[in-house]
C-alpha positions as CSV (number, residue, x, y, z in Angstrom):
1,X,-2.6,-15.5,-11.2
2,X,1.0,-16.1,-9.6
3,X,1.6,-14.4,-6.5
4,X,4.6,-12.6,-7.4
5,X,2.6,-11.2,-10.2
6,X,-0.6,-10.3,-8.1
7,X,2.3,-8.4,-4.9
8,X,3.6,-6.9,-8.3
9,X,0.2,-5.4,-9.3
10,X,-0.5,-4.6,-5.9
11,X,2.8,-2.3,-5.0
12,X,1.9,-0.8,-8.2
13,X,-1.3,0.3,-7.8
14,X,-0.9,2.0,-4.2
15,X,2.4,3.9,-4.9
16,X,0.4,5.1,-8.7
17,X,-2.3,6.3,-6.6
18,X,-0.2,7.2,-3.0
19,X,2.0,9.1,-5.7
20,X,-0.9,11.1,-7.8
21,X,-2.5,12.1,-4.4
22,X,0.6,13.4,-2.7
23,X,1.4,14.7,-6.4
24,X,-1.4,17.3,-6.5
25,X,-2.1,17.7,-3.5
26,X,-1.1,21.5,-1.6
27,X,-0.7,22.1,2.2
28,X,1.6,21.9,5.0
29,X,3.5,20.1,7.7
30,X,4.7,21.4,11.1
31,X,6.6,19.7,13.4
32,X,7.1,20.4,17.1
33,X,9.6,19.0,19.4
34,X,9.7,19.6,23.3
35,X,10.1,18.7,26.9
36,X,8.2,16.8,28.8
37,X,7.2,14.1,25.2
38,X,3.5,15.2,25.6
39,X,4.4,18.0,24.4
40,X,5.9,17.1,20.9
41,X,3.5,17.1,18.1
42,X,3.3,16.5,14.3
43,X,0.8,18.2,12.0
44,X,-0.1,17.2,8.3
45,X,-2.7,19.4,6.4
46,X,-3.1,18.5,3.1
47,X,-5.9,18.8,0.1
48,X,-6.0,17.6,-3.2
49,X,-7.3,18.6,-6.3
50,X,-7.6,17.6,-9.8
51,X,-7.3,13.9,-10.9
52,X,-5.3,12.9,-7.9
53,X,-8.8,13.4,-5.6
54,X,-10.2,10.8,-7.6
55,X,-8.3,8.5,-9.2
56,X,-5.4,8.5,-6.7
57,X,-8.2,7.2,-4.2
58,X,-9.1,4.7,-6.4
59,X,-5.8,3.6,-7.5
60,X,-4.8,3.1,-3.3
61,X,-7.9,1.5,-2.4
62,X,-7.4,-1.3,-5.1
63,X,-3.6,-1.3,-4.7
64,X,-4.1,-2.1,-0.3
65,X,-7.2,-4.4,-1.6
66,X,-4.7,-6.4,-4.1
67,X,-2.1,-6.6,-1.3
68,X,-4.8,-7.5,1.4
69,X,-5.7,-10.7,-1.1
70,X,-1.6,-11.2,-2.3
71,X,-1.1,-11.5,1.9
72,X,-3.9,-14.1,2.6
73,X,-2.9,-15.7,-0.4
74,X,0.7,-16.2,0.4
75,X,-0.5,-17.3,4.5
76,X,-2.8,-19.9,2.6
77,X,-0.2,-21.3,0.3
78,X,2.1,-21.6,3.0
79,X,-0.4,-24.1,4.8
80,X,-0.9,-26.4,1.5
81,X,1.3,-29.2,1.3
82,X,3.5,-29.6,-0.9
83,X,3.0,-31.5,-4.6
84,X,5.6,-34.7,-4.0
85,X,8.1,-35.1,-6.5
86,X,8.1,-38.0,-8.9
87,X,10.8,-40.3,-8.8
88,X,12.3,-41.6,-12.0
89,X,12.6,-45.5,-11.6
């Protein structure tokens, strides 16, 4: 598999399954901003439901694995020489 093709897959894959779990998920978000900085806080409470619990997970965890493999792929290939060219005579 070309590595364009496999980063391709990848991206795929975790926004499909980032995208069903944020898509049915419910809950809230609450953001608080003050002085001194320790005292500025974000808060994300979500649940989901429905065929984003399951196959969303399933869809991110392959979509990071496939970009965990397209990364060490593309740091291996940089390390490979390169084929030389043939010279016509």
């Amino acid at each position: 598999m070309k590595l364009d093709r496999l980063l391709i897959a990848s991206v795929l894959c975790l926004s499909g399954g980032l995208g069903l779990i944020f898509g049915y998920c419910h809950g809230n978000v609450g953001a608080y901003a003050g002085w001194p900085i320790d005292g500025c806080s974000l808060q994300i409470s979500t649940t989901t439901t429905g065929p984003g619990a399951l196959g969303g997970l399933v869809l991110a965890v392959l979509g990071a694995l496939l970009l965990i493999i397209a990364t060490i792929v593309a740091i291996i290939h940089q390390f490979q020489p390169r084929a030389r060219r043939a010279t016509a005579p």
